[in-house]
C-alpha positions as CSV (number, residue, x, y, z in Angstrom):
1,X,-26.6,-50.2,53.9
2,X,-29.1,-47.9,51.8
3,X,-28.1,-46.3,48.7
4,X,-30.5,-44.0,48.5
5,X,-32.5,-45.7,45.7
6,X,-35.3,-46.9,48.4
7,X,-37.2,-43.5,48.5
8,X,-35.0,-41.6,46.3
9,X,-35.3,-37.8,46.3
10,X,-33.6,-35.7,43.8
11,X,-31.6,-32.7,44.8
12,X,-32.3,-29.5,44.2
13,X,-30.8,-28.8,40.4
14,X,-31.6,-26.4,37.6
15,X,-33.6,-28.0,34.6
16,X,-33.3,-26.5,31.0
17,X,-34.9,-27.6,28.3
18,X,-32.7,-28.1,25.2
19,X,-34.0,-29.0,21.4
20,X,-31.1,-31.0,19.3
21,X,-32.6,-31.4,15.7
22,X,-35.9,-33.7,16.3
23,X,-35.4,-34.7,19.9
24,X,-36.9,-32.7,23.1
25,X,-34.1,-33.0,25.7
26,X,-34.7,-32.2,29.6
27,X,-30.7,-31.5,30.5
28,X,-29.6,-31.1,34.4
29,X,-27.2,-29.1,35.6
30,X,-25.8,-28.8,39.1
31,X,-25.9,-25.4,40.6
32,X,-22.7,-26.1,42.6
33,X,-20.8,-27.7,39.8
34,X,-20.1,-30.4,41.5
35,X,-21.9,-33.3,39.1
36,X,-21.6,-33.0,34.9
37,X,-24.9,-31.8,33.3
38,X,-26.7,-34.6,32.4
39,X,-29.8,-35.3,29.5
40,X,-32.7,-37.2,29.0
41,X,-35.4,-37.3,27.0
42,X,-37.9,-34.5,27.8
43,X,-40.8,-37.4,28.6
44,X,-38.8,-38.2,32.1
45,X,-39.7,-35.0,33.2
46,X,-42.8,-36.8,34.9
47,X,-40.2,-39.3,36.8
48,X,-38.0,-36.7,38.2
49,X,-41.1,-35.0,39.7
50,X,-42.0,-37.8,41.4
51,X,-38.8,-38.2,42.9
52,X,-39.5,-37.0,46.2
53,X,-38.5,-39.3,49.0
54,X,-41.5,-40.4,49.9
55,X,-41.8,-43.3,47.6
56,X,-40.0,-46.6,46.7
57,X,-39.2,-46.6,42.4
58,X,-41.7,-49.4,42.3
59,X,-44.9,-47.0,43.8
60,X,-43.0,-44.7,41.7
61,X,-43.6,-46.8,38.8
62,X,-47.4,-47.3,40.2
63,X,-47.9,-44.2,40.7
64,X,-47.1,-42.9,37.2
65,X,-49.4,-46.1,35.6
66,X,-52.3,-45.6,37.3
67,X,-52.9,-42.2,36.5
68,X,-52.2,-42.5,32.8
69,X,-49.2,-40.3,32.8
70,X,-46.6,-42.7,31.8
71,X,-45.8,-46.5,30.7
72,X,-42.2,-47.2,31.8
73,X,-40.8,-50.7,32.7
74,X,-39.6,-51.4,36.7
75,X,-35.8,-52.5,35.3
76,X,-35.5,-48.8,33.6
77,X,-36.8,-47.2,36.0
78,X,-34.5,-48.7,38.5
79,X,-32.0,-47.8,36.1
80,X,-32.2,-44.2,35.1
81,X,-32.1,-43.8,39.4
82,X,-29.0,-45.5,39.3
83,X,-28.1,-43.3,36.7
84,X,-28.8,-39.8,38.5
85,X,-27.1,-41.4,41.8
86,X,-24.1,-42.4,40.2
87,X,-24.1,-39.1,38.8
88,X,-24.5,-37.2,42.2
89,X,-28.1,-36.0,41.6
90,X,-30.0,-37.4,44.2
91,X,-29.9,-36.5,47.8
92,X,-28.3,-39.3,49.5
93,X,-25.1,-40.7,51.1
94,X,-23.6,-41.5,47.9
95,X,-24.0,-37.2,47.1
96,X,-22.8,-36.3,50.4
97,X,-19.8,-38.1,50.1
98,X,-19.0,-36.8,46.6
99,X,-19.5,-33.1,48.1
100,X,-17.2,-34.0,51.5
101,X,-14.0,-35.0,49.3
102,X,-14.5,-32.4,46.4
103,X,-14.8,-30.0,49.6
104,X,-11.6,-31.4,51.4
105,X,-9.5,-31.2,48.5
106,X,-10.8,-28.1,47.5
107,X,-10.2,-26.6,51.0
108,X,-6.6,-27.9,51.5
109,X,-5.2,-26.7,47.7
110,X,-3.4,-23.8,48.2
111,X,-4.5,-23.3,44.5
112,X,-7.6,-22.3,42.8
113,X,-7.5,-24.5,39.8
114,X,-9.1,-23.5,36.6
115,X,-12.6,-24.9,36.4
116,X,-13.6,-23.4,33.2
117,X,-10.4,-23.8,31.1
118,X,-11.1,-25.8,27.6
119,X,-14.8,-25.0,27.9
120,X,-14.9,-21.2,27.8
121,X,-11.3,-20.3,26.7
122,X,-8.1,-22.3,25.9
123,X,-6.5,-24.1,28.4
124,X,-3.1,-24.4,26.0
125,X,-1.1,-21.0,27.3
126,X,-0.1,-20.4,23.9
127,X,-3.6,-20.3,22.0
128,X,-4.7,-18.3,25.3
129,X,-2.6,-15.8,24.6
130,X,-3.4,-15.2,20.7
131,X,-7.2,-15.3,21.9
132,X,-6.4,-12.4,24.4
133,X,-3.9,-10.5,22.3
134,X,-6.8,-10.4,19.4
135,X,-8.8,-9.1,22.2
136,X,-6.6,-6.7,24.3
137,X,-3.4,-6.2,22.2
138,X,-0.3,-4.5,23.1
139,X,-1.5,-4.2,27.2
140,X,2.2,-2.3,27.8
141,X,0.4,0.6,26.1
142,X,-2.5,0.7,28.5
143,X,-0.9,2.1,31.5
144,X,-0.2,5.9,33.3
145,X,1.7,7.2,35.8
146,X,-1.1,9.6,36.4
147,X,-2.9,8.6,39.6
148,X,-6.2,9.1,38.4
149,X,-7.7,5.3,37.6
150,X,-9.5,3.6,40.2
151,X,-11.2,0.6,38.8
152,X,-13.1,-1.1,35.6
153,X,-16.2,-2.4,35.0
154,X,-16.2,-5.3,32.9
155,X,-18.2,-8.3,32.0
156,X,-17.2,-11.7,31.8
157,X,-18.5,-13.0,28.6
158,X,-15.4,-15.6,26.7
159,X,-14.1,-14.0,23.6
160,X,-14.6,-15.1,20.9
161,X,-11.3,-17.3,18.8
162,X,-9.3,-15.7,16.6
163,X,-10.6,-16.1,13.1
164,X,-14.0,-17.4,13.9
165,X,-16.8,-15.7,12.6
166,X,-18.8,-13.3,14.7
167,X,-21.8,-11.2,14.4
168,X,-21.8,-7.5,14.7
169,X,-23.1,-7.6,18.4
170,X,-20.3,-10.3,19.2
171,X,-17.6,-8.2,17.9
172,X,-18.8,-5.1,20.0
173,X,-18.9,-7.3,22.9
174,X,-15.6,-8.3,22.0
175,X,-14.0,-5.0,22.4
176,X,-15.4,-3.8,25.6
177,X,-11.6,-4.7,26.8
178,X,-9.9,-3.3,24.4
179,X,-11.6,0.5,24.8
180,X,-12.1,0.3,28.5
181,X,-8.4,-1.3,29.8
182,X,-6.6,2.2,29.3
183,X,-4.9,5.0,31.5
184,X,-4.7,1.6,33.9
185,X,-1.8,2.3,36.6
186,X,1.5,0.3,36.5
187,X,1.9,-3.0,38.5
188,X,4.5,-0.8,40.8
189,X,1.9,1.6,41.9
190,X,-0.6,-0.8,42.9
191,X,-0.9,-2.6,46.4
192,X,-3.5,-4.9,45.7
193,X,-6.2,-6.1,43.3
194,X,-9.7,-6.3,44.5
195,X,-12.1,-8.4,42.2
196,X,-15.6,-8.1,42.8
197,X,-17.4,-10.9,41.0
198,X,-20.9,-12.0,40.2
199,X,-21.3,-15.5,42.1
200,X,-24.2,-17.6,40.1
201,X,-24.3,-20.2,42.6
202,X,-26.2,-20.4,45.9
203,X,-25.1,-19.6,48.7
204,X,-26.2,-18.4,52.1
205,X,-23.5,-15.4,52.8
206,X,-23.5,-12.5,51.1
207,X,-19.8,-12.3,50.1
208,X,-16.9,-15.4,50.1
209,X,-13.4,-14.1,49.8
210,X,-10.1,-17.2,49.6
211,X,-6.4,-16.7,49.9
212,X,-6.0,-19.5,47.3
213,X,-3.6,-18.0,43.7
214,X,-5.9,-18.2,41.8
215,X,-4.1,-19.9,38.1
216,X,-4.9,-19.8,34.8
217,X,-3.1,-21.4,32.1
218,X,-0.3,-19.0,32.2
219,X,0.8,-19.1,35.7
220,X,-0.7,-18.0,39.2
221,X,-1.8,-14.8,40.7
222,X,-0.2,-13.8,43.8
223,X,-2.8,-13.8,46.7
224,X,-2.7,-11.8,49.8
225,X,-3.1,-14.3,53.0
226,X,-2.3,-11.6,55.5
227,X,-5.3,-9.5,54.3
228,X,-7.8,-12.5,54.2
229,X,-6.4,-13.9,58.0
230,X,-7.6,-10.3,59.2
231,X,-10.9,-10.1,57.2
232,X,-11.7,-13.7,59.0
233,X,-11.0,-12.4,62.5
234,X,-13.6,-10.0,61.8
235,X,-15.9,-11.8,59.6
236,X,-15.9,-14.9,61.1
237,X,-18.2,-16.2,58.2
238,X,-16.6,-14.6,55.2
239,X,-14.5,-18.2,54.5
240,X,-17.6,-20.5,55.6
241,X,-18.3,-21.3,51.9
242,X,-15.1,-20.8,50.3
243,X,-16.0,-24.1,48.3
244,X,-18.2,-21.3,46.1
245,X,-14.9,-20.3,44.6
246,X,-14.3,-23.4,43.2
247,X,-16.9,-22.6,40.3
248,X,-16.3,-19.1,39.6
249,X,-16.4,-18.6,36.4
250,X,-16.3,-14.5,37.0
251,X,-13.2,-14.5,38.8
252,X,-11.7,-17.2,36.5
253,X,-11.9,-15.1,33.9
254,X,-11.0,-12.0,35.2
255,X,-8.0,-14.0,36.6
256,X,-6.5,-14.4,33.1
257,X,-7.3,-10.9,31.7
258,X,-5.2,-9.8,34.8
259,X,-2.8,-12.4,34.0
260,X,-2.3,-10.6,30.5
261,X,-2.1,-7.0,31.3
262,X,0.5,-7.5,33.9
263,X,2.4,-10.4,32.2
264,X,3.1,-12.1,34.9
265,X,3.5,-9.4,37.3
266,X,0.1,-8.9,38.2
267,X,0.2,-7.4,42.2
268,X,-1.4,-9.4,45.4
269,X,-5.2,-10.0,44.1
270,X,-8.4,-10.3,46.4
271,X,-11.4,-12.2,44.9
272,X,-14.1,-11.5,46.4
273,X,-17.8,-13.6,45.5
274,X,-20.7,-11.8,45.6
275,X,-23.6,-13.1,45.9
276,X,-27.5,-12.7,45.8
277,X,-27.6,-12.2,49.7
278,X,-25.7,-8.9,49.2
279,X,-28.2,-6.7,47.4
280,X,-30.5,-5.7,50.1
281,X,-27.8,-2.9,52.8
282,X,-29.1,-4.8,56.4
283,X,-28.6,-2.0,59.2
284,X,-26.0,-4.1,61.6
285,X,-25.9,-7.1,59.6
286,X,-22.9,-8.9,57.4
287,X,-23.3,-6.7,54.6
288,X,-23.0,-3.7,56.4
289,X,-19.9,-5.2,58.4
290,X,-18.4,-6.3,55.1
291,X,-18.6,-2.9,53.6
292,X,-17.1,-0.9,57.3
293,X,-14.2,-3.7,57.4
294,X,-13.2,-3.7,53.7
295,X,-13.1,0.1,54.3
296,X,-10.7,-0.2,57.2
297,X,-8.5,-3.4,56.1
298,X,-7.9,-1.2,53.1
299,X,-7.5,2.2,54.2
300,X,-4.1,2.4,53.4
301,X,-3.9,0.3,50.3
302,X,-3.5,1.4,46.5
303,X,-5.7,-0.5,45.3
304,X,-7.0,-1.0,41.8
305,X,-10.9,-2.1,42.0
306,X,-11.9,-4.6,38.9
307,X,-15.6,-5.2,38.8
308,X,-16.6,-8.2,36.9
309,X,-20.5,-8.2,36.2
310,X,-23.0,-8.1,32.8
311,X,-26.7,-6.7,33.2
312,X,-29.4,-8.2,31.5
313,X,-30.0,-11.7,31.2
314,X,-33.4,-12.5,29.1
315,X,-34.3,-14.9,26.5
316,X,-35.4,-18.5,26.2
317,X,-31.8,-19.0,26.3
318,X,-31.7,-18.4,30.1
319,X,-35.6,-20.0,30.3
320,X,-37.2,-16.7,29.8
321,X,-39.8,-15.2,27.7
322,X,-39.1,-14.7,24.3
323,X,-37.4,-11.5,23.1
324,X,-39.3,-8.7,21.4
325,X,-38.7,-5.3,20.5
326,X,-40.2,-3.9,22.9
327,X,-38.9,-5.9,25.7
328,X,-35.3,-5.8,24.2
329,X,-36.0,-1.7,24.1
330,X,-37.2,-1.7,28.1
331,X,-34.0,-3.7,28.9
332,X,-31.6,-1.1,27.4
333,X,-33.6,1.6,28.6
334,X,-33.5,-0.3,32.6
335,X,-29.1,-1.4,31.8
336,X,-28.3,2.6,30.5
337,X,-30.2,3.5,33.8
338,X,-28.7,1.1,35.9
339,X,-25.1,1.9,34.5
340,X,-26.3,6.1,34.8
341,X,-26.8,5.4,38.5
342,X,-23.6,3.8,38.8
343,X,-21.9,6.3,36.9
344,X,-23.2,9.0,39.4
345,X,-22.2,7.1,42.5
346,X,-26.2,6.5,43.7
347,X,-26.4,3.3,45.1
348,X,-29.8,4.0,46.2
349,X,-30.6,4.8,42.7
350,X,-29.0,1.9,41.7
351,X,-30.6,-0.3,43.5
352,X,-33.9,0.7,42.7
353,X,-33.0,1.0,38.9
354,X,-31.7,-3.3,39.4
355,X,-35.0,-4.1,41.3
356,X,-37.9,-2.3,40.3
357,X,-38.5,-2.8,37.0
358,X,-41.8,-4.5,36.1
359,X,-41.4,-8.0,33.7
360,X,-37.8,-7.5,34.4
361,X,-35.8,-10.1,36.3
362,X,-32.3,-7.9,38.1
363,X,-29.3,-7.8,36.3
364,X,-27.2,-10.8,36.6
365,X,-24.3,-8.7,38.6
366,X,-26.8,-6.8,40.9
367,X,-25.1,-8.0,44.2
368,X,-21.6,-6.8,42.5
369,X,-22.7,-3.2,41.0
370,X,-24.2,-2.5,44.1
371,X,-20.7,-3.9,46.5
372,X,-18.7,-1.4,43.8
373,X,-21.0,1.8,44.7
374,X,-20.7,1.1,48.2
375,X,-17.2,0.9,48.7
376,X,-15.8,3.3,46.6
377,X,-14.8,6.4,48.1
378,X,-17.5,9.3,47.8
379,X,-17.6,11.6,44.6
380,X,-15.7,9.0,42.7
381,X,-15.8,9.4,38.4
382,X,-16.8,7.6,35.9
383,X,-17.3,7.1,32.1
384,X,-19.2,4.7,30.4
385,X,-16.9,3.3,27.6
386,X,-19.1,1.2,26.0
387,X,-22.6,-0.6,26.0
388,X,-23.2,-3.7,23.8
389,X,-25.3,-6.2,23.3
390,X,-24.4,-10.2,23.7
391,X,-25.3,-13.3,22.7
392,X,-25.7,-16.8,24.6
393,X,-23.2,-19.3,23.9
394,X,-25.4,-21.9,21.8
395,X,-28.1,-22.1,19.6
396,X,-31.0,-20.7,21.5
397,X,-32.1,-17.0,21.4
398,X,-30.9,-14.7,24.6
399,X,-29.7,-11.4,25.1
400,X,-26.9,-9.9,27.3
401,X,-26.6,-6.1,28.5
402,X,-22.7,-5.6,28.3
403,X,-21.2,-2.4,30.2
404,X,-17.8,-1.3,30.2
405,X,-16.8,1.4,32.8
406,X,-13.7,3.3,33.8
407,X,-13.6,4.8,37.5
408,X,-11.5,7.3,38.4
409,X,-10.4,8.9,42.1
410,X,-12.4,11.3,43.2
411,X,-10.6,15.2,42.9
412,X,-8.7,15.7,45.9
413,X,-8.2,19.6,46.5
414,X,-4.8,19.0,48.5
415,X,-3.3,16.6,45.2
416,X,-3.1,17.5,41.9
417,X,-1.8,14.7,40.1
418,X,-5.7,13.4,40.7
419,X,-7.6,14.3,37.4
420,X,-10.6,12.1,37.0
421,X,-13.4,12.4,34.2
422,X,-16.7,13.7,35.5
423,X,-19.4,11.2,35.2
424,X,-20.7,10.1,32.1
425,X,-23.3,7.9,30.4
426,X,-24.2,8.0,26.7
């Protein structure tokens, strides 16, 4: 039986490059999440290049000799291949099987396990809660009776411990949550919970929702099978790559803010992926039929939106040009115009402000700004609560546009008790 190491191909992985003191590291990491990053010297750049199933690890070997490139011994080479296949990074039988049980078990959880626990926040309930409190303290204060509030904008960077020591931009990033989760309605008037979050990993559909709780260290969130057994009758492919869910870190983290406004009592909650494939509106296609059967599986829901995305991403940090003034000045002036658009309930505008920037790549949650816009209800309010700037986790230089942003109802001449801000951006 083959193991793949005959004409071994690797898969299809992001490469970053990574400097730790003197030594040049090439480090792998796995779109899907389903194989640990891995490192090797930056030199073996070369062999994974050639690592294209067409040729055995001994032309491999040839190959590299006879054209100078590289002097490597047969017996390493064979073993740094045995390396990335035990590691599930080449495209073989051994990978496929990894991917069919992590799939399986996935699928037939009832549970959507924290993936990013003990990496990006605590996964010890106690320490999660000081981290959060520091971050969002006294949540009982935060809500209304008023029927005003109709979602948040919020990104999804990890705060930072309690105690550590933080720059000035990490501290403003910091309280994003504490100025924008206010005038937020009581768990009693709220039907359901929809999170839109930014989806980093591929996928071909433009939107994944699960009826799995989602849990964080602190218990589960109550999920809403009903509403996800009639959005698959109508979208027959909005669970075909539910597996996404398994590594979202947006919705993970939203998951336990949520967990510590409502202590416990959070209301049903729908998570819903977005990804790349839902920027461009296709006349007759799934966007289009997502956005008319959200509208109608919801029409008679209260439902509290909760829109987990950040805007620019730039830097080496993300394997992008340095940062200068002036490039760190166009990508505040592109984030205030994307969040203006937002703001004013343009998702033409919006899109173009994303997209159409020259030397700009689209900010990160493009595909989730954009779902918002579209499926909130016409002449809805907003205020921009805050703007800040990020930083990477790490040692290398990056920079994240931050935007926190309260919705409100839009005024409804037959109900008073709706009183929403008019738009604003500062």
């Amino acid at each position: 039986m083959s193991t793949g190491r005959d004409k071994p191909r690797l898969r299809k992985v992001e490469r970053l490059n990574l400097q730790r003191g003197d030594e040049a590291l090439l480090v792998l990491r796995d779109p899907t999440g389903l194989s640990e990053q891995v490192a090797f010297p930056q030199e073996a750049s070369v062999v994974l290049d050639a690592l294209d199933g067409q040729r055995t690890v001994p032309q491999i070997r040839q190959s590299l000799a006879m054209r100078g490139i590289l002097e490597i011994e047969l017996a390493d080479l064979e073993a740094l291949v045995r390396d990335l296949e035990a590691a599930g990074y080449l495209d073989d039988a051994a990978f496929r099987a990894r991917w069919e049980a992590i799939h399986r078990e996935f699928l037939a959880s009832p549970v959507r396990r924290p993936r990013w626990a003990g990496l990006l926040y605590p996964d010890d309930p106690a320490a999660l809660a000081e981290l959060l409190a520091a971050g969002i303290p006294d949540p009982s204060t935060r809500f209304t009776d008023a029927g005003a509030a109709l979602g948040v904008l919020l990104p999804h960077q990890p705060l930072p411990a309690p105690g550590a020591p933080t720059d000035a931009a990490t501290r403003a990033a910091a309280s994003l949550g504490d100025e924008v989760l206010r005038g937020l309605p009581r768990a009693r008037d709220i039907d359901l919970v929809v999170v839109l979050g930014t989806d980093y990993h591929p996928g071909l559909q433009p939107f994944v929702v699960t009826d799995k709780r989602y849990a964080t260290p602190r218990g589960e969130l109550q999920s809403d099978p009903a509403l996800v057994r009639a959005l698959d009758r109508r979208l027959p492919w909005i669970r075909r790559e539910e597996i996404r869910h398994r590594e979202a870190m947006s919705l993970e983290l939203a998951a336990a803010v949520l967990q510590h406004l409502y202590d416990g009592a959070c209301p049903p909650v729908l998570p819903v992926l977005c990804g790349p494939a839902a920027i461009e509106l296709d006349e007759g296609g799934p966007v289009e039929a997502f956005l008319a059967t959200m509208e109608h599986v919801l029409e008679d829901r209260r439902v509290l939106w909760w829109v987990t995305a950040e805007l620019g991403h730039e830097g080496p940090a993300y394997g992008r040009p340095a940062l200068t003034k002036d490039r760190v000045a166009a990508l505040m002036a592109r984030d205030r115009a994307v969040l203006a658009a937002l703001a004013d309930g343009r998702p033409d505008q919006l899109g173009r402000c994303c997209k159409d920037v020259p030397g700009l790549d689209p900010p990160s949650g493009t595909a989730a700004l954009l779902t918002a816009a579209r499926l909130f209800p016409v002449g809805y309010g907003a205020e921009l609560v805050a703007y800040a700037a990020g930083r990477p986790v790490g040692a290398d230089e990056g920079w994240i546009g931050l935007g926190g942003v309260r919705f409100t109802r839009p005024v409804a001449d037959d109900d008073d008790d709706f009183t929403p801000s008019s738009p604003r951006v500062a």
